[in-house]
Short mmCIF file of the C-alpha atoms (twelve columns), coordinates in Angstrom:
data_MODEL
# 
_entry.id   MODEL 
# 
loop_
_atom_site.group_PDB 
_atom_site.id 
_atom_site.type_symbol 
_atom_site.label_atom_id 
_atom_site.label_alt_id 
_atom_site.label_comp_id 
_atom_site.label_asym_id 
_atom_site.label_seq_id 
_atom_site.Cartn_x 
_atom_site.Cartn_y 
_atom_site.Cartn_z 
_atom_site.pdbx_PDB_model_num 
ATOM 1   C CA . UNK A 1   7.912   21.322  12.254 1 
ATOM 2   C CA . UNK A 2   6.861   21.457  8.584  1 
ATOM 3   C CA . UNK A 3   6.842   18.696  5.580  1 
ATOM 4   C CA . UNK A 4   10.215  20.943  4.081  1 
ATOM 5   C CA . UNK A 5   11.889  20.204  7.789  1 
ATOM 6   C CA . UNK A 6   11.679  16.003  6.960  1 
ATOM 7   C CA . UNK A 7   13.801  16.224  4.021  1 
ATOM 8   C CA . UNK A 8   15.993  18.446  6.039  1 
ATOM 9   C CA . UNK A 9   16.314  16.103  8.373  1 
ATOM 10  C CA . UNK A 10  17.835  13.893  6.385  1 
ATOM 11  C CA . UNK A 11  20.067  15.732  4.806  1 
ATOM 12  C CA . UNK A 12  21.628  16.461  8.221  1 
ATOM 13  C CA . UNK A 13  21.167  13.444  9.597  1 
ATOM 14  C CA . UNK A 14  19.098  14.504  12.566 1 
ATOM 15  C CA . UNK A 15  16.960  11.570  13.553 1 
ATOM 16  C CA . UNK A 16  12.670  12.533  12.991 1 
ATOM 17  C CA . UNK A 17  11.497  11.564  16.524 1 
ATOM 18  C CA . UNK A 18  7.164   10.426  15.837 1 
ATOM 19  C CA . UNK A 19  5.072   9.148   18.479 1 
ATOM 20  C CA . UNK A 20  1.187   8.490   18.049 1 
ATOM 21  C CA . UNK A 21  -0.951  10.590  20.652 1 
ATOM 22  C CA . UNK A 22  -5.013  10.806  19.953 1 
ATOM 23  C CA . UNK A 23  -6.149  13.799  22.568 1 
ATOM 24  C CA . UNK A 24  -5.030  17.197  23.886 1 
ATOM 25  C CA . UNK A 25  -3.494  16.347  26.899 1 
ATOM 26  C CA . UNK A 26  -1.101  13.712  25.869 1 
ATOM 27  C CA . UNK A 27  -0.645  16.551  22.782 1 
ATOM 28  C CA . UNK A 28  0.050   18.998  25.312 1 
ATOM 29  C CA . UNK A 29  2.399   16.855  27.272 1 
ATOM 30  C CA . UNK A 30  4.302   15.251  24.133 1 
ATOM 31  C CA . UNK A 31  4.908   18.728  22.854 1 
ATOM 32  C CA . UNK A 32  6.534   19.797  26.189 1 
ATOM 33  C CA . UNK A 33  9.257   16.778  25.916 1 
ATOM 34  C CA . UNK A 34  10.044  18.728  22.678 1 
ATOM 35  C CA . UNK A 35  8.935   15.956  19.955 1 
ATOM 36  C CA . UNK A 36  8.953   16.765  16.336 1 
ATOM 37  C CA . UNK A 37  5.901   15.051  14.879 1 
ATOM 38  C CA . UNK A 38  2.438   13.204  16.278 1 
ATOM 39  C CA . UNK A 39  0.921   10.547  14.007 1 
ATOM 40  C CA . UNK A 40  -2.796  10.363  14.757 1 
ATOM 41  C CA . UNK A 41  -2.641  6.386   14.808 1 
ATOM 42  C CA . UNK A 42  -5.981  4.031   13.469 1 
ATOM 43  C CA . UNK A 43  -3.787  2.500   16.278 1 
ATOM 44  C CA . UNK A 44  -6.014  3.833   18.695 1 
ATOM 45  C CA . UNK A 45  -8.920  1.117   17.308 1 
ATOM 46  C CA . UNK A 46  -6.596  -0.803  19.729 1 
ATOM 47  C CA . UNK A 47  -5.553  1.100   22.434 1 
ATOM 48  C CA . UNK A 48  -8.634  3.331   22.379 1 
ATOM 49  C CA . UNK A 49  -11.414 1.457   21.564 1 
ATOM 50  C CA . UNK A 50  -10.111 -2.155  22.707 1 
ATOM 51  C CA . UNK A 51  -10.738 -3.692  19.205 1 
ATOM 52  C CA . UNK A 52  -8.191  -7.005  18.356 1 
ATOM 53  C CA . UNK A 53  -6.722  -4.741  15.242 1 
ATOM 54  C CA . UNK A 54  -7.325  -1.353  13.071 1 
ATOM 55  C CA . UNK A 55  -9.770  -2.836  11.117 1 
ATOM 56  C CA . UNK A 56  -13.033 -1.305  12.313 1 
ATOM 57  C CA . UNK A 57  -11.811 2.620   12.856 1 
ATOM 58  C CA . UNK A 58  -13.712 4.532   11.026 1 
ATOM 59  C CA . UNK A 59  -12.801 7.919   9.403  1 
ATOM 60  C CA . UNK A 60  -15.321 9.845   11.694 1 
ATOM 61  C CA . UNK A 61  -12.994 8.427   14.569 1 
ATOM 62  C CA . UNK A 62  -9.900  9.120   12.757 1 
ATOM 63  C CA . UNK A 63  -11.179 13.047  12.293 1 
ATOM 64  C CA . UNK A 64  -12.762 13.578  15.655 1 
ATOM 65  C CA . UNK A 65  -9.142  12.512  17.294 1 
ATOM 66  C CA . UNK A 66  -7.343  14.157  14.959 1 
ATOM 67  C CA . UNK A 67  -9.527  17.226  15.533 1 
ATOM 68  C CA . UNK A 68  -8.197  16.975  19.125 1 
ATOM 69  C CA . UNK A 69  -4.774  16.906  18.596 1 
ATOM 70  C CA . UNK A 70  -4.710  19.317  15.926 1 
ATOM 71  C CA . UNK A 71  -6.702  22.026  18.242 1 
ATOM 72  C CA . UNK A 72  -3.594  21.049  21.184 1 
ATOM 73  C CA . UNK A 73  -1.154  21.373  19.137 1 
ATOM 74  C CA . UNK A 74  1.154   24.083  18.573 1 
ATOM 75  C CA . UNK A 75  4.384   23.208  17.005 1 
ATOM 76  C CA . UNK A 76  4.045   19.381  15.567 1 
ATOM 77  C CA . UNK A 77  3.355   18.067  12.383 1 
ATOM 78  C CA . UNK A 78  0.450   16.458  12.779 1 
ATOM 79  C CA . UNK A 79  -0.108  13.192  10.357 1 
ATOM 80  C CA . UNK A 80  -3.764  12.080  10.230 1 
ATOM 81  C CA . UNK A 81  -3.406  8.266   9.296  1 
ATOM 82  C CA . UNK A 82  -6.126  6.685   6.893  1 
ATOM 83  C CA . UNK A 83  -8.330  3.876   7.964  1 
ATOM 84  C CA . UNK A 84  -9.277  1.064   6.747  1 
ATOM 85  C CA . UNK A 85  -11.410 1.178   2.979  1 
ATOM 86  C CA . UNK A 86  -11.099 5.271   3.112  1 
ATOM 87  C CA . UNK A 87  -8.106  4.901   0.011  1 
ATOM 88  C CA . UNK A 88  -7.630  1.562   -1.282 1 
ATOM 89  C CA . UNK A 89  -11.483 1.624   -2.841 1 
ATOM 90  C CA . UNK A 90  -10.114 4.216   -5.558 1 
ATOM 91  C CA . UNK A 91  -8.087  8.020   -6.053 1 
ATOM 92  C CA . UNK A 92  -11.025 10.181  -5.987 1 
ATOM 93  C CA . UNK A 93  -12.404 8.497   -3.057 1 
ATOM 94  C CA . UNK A 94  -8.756  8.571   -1.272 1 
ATOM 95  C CA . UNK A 95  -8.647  12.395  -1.804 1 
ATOM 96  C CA . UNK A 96  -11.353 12.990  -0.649 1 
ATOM 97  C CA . UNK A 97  -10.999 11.619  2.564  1 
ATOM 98  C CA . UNK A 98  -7.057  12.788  2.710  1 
ATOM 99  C CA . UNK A 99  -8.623  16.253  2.039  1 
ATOM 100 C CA . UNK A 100 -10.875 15.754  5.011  1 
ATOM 101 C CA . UNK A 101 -7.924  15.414  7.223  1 
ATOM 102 C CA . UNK A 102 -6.191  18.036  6.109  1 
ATOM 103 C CA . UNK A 103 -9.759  20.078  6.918  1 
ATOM 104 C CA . UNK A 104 -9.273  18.608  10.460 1 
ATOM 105 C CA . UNK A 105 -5.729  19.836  11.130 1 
ATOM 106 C CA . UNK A 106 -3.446  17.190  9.809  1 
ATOM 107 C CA . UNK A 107 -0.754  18.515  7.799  1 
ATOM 108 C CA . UNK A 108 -0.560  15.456  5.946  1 
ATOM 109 C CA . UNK A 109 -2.024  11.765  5.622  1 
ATOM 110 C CA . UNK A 110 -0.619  8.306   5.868  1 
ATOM 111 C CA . UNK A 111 -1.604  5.462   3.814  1 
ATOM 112 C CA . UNK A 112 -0.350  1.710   3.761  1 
ATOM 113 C CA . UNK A 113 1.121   -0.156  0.705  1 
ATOM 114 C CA . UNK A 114 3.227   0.069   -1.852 1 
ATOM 115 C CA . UNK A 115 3.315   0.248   -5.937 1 
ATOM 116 C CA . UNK A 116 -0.656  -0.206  -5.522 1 
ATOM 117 C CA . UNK A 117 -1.181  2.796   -3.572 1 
ATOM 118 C CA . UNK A 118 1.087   4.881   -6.691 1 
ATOM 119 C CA . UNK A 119 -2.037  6.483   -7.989 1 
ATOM 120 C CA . UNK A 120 -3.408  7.921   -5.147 1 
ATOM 121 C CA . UNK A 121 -0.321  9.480   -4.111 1 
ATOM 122 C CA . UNK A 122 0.192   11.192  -6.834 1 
ATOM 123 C CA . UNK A 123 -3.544  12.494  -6.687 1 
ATOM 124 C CA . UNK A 124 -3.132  13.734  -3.267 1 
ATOM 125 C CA . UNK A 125 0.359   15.317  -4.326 1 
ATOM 126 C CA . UNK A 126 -1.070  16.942  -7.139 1 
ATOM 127 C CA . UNK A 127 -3.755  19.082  -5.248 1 
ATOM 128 C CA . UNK A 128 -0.859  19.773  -2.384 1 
ATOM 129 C CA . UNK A 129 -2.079  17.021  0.437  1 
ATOM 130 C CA . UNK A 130 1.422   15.748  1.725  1 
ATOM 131 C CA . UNK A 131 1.616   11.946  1.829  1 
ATOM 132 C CA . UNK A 132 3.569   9.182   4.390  1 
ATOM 133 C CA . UNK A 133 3.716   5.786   3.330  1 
ATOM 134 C CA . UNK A 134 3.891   2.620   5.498  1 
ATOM 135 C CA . UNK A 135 5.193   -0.532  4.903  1 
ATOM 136 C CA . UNK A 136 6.596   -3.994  5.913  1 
ATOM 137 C CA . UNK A 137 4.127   -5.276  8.611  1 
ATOM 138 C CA . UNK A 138 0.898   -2.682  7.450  1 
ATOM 139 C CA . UNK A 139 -2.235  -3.619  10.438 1 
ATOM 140 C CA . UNK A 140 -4.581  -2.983  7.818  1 
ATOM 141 C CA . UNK A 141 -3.512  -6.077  5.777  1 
ATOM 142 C CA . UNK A 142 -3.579  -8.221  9.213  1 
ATOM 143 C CA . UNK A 143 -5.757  -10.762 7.944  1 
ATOM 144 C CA . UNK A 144 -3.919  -11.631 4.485  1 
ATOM 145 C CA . UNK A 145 -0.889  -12.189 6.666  1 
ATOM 146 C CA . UNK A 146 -2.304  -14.077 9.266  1 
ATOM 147 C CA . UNK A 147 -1.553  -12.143 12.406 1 
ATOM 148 C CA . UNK A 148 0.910   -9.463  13.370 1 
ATOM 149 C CA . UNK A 149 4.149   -11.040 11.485 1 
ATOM 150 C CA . UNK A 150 7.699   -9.287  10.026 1 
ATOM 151 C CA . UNK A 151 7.736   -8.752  6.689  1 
ATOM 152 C CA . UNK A 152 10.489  -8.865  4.110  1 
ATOM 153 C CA . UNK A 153 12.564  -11.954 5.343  1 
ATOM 154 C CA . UNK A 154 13.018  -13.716 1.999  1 
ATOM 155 C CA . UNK A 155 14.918  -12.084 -0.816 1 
ATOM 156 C CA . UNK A 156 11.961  -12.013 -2.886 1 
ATOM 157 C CA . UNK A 157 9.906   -10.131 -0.301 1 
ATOM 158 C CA . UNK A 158 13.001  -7.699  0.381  1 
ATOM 159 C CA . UNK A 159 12.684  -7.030  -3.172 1 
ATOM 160 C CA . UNK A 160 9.374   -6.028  -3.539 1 
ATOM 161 C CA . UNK A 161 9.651   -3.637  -0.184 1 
ATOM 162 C CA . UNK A 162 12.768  -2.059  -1.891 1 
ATOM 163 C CA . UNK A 163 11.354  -1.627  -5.285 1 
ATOM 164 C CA . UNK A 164 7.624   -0.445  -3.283 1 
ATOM 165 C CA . UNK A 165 9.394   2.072   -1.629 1 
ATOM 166 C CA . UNK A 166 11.156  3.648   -4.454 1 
ATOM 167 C CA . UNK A 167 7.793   3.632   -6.234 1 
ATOM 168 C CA . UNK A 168 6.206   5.588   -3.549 1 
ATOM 169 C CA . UNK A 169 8.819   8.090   -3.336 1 
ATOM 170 C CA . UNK A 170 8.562   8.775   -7.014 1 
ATOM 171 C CA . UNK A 171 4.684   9.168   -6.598 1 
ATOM 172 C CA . UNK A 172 5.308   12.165  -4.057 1 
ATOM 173 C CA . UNK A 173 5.619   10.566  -0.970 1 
ATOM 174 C CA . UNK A 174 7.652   12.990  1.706  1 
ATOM 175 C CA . UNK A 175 8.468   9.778   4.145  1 
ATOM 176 C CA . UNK A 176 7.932   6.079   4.625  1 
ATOM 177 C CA . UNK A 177 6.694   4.452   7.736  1 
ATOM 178 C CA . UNK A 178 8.631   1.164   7.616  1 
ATOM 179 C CA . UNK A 179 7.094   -1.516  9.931  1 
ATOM 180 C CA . UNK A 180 8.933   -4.601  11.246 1 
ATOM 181 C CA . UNK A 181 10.999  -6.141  8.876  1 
ATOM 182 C CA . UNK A 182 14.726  -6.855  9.106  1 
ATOM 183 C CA . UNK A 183 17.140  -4.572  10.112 1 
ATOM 184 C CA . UNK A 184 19.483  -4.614  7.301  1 
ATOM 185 C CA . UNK A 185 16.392  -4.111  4.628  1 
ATOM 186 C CA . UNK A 186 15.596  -1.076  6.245  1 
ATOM 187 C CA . UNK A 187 19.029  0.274   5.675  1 
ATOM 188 C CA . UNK A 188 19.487  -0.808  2.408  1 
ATOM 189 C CA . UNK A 189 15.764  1.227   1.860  1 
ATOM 190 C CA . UNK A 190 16.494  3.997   3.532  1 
ATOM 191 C CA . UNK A 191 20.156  4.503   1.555  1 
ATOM 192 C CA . UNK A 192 17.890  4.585   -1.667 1 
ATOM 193 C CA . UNK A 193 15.512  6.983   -0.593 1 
ATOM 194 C CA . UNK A 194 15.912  10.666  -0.617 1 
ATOM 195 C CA . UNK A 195 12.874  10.722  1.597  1 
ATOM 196 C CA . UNK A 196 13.084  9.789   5.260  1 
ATOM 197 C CA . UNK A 197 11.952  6.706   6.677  1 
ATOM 198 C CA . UNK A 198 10.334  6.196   9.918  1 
ATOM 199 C CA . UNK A 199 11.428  3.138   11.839 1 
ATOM 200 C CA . UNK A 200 8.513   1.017   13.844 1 
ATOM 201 C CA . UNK A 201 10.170  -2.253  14.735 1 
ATOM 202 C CA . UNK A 202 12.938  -1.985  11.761 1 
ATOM 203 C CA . UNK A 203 16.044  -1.782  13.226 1 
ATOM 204 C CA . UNK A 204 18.729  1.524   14.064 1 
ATOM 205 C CA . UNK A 205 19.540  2.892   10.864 1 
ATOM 206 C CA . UNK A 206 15.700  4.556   9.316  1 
ATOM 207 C CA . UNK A 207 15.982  8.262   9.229  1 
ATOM 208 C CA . UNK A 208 13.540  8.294   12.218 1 
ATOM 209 C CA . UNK A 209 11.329  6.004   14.461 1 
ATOM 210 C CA . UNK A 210 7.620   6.306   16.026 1 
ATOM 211 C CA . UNK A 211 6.278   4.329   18.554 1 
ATOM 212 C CA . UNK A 212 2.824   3.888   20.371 1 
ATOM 213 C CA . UNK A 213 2.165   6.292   22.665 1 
ATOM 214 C CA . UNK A 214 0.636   3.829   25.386 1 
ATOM 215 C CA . UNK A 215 3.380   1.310   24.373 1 
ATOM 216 C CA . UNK A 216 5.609   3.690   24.857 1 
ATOM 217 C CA . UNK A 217 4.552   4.942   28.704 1 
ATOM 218 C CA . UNK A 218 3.932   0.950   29.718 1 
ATOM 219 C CA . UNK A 219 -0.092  1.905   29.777 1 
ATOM 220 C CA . UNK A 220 -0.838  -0.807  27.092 1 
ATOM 221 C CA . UNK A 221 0.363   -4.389  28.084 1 
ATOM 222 C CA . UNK A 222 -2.182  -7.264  26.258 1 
ATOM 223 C CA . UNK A 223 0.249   -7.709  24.013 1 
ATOM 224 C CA . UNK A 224 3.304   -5.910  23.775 1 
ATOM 225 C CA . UNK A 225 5.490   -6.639  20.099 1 
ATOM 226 C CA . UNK A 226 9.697   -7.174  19.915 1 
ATOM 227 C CA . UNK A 227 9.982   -3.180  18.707 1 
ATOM 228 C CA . UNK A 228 8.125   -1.689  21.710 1 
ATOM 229 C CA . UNK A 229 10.603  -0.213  24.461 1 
ATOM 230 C CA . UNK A 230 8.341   0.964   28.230 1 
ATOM 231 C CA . UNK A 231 10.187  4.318   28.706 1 
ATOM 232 C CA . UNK A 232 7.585   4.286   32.504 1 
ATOM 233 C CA . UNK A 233 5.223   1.768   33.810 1 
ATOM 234 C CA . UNK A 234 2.148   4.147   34.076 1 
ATOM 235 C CA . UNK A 235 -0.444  1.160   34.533 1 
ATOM 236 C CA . UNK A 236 1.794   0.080   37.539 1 
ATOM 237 C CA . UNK A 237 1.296   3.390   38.636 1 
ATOM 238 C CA . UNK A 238 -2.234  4.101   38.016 1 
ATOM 239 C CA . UNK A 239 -3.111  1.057   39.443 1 
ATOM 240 C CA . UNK A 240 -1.542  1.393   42.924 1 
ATOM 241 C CA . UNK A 241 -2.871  4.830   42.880 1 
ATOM 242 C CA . UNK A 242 -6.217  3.607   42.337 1 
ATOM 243 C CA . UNK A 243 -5.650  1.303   45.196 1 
ATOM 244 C CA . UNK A 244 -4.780  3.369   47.722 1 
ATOM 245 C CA . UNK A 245 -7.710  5.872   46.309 1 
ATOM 246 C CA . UNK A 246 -10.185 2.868   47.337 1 
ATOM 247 C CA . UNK A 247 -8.485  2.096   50.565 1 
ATOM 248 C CA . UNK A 248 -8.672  5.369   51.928 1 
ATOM 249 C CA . UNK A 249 -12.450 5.800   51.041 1 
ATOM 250 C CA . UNK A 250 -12.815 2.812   52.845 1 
ATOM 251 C CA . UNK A 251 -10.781 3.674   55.973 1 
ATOM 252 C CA . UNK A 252 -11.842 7.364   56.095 1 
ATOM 253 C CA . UNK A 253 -9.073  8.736   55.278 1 
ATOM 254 C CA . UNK A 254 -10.145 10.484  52.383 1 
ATOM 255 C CA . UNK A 255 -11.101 13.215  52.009 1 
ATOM 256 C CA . UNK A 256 -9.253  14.750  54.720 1 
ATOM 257 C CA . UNK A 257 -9.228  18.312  56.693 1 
ATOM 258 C CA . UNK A 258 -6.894  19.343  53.832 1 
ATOM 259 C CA . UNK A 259 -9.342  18.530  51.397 1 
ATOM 260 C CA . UNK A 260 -12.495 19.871  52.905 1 
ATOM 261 C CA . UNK A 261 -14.071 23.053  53.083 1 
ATOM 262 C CA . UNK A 262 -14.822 25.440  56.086 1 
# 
């Protein structure tokens, strides 16, 4: 899967299937159920590091996991996504740090936000670092918003989001990461855009969706958002496993014969 293959993907309608993974074994594992691309998520300041939001990953975190996945990987496109204050302080700074991904393995880098972020796209196109977008509901911007909350429900608000993402496709973004808003906004951006969009929680017609890895295998449950669909119920299962691990310590039951030497 390359940057070229996203716009081809739209032009044949074949849906871009993302999910976030932040090691080599869940790499290994997502690349075997034949996925196309694996964001490297600040998400995992969450469902890593058991922070209350993104806010705190650093780009040392952000390379070291994307280090890992990149080293697994073998067929993805592997997006490195920017943390917090690594862009929005100013271009040179932004390339910098997108060029430090890239260094890492990523084929390209995501950023949040819109019109603002026009300038550093364009410096990161110019020197050849592929760029995502994101927005709607960006976690980086948490606190102006007041909490996890869709975006683009008044007319006004759908009106910046459509004219933000036309301005970041002009810029040189290859795709847009569009995070909950309403369903019909996210058609009516994704009909405008020769780029594909990427779906998180805004509706059935983006060009693609991406979910949470751990949200996605039912391993993450303190809070789980509208958008997020539990394909398996692995903390169920890891949690009766762990049980019956205990239990048979305790009886004596493990380890057995079959698990001893002679």
């Amino acid at each position: 899967m390359t940057v070229p293959d996203l716009y081809r993907y739209k032009r044949e309608q074949k849906k871009v299937i993302v999910v976030t993974a932040y090691d080599a074994l869940f790499t290994r594992i997502v690349e075997q159920a034949g996925l196309d691309v694996i964001l490297v998520g600040d998400s995992l300041g969450i469902v890593v590091q058991g922070k209350a939001n993104t806010l705190s990953v650093t780009m040392d975190d952000m390379l070291y996991h994307t280090r890992l996945v990149a080293g697994a990987a073998q067929k993805s496109l592997i997006i490195g996504d920017m943390p917090f204050m690594s862009y929005q302080a100013g271009k040179e700074e932004a390339v910098r740090n997108a060029g430090r991904f890239l260094q890492a393995g990523a084929h390209a880098v995501k950023l949040e936000g819109g019109a603002v972020m026009v300038d550093r796209i364009q410096a990161m196109t110019q020197v050849g670092i592929p760029v995502i977008g994101h927005l709607g509901m960006t976690p980086q911007s948490v606190n102006q918003y007041g909490g996890y909350k869709v975006q683009g429900k008044e007319s006004d608000r759908a009106q910046v989001l459509l004219d933000d993402s036309k301005a970041i496709e002009e810029a040189g973004a290859v795709a847009v990461v569009l995070e909950a808003i309403p369903a019909k906004l996210a058609q009516a951006i994704t009909a405008q855009l020769s780029i594909p969009t990427i779906g998180i929680g805004a509706g059935l017609h983006c060009d693609g969706q991406v979910l949470v890895l751990y949200d996605l295998l039912g391993m993450f449950d303190e809070f789980v958002p509208k958008f997020v669909k539990p394909y398996a119920h692995l903390k169920a299962d890891a949690l009766q496993a762990l049980r019956r691990y205990k239990e048979e310590v305790e009886q004596g039951k493990f380890p057995s014969d079959a698990e001893s030497y002679h």
